[in-house]
GUDREN-786010 format. One line per 10 residues: number of its first residue (from 1); for each residue z, x, y of C-alpha. Coordinates in pm, whole numbers, padded with zeros to 5 digits, always signed. Each point is the difference from the previous one (the first is absolute). Layout:
<nodes>
NUM> Z,X,Y; ...
</nodes>
This chain:
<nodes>
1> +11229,+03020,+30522; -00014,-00380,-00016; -00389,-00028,-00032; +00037,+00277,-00294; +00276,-00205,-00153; -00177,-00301,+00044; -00348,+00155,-00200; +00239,+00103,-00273; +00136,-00312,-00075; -00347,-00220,+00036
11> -00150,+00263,-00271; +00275,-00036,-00244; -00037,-00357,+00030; -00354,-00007,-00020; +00043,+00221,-00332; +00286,-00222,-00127; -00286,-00295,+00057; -00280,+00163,-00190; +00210,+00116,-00283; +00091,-00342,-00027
21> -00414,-00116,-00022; -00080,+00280,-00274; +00294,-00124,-00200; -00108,-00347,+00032; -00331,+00087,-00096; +00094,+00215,-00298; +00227,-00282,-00182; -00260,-00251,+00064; -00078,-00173,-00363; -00327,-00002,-00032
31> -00299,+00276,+00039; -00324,-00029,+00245; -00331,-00102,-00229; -00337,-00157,+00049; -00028,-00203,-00315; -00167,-00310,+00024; +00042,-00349,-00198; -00383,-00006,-00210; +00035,-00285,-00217; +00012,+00038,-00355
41> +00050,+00356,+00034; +00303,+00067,+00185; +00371,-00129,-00134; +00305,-00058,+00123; +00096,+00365,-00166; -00257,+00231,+00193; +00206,-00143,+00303; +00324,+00127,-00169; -00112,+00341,-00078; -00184,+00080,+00355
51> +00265,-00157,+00201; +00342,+00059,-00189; +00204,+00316,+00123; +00299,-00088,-00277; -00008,-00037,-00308; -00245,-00224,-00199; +00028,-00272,-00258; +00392,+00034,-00001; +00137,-00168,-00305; +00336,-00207,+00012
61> +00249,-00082,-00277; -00162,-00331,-00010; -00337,+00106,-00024; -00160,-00104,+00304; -00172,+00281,+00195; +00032,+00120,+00377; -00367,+00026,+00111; +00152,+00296,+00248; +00375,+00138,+00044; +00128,+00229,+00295
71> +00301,+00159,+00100; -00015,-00351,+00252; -00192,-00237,-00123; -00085,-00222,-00344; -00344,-00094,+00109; -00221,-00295,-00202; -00392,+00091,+00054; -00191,-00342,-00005; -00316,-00169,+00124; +00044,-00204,+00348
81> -00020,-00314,-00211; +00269,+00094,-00203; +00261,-00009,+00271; +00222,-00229,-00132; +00018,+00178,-00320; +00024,+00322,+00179; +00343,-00109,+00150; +00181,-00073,-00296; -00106,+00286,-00181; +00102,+00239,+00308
91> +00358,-00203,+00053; +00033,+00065,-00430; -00091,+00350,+00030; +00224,+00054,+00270; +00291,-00155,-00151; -00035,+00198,-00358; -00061,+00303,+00170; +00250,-00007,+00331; -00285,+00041,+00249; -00202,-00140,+00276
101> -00215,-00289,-00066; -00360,+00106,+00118; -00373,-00161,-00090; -00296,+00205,+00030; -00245,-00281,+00061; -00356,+00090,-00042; -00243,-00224,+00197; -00361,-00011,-00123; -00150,-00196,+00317; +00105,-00036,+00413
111> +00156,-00322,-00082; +00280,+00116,-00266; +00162,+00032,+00328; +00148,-00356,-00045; +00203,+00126,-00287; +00188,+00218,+00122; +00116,-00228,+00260; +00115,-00203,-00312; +00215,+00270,-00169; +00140,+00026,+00329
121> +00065,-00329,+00058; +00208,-00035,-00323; +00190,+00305,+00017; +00026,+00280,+00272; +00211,+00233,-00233; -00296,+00058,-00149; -00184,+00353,+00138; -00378,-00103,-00007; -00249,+00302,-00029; -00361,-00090,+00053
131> -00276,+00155,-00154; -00361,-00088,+00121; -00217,+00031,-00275; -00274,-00118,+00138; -00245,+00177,+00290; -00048,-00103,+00333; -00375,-00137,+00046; -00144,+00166,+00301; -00254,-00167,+00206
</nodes>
């Protein structure tokens, strides 16, 4: 009876655990893609629309625009060498809106690395999201 008992209560918990993952996973803000950074083609916007899972563009009272709104997050799309920039606009957007200050930085080389460690450094309210839009060279 106590091995039995003991099998039930390890599989509940185990369930309890993986419902827990696949909800994490569902509210996560921003969908899988494969788009790449190609200079003078792509902008900041194809970013928006392949990665957002909210609402895009969001307009406030004020006229300044949420690049991509959740149920969670306020979250400011911007280059890796916009960082700085990037963290006002996600603290503004977070304030007007009443949610979580996120950047979705989008690094175009290896070494754009170095910024997030900046936005970081400045302010770890901040949720950073990175997006690698560039492809790994294989050799």
């Amino acid at each position: 009876m106590n091995k039995t008992y003991t099998i039930i209560i390890l599989s509940i918990i185990i369930l309890i655990l993986l419902a827990g993952i696949g909800l994490y996973a569902t509210t996560y803000p921003l969908k899988s893609s494969d788009l790449t950074y190609q200079k003078g083609k792509t902008k900041e916007k194809h970013f928006v629309q392949a990665y957002c899972k909210g609402e895009i563009e969001v307009r406030l009272p004020d006229k300044t625009r949420v690049d991509c709104l959740t149920d969670e997050y306020a979250i400011e799309f911007d280059y890796a060498n916009k960082w700085a920039e990037s963290i006002g606009q996600s603290l503004y957007y977070a304030k007007m809106t009443g949610k979580k200050p996120a950047v979705a930085i989008i690094m175009k080389k290896p070494t754009d690395e170095r910024y997030i460690k900046r936005i970081e450094k400045a302010n770890s309210d901040i949720t950073i999201f990175k997006i690698q839009g560039y492809k790994n060279s294989s050799l």
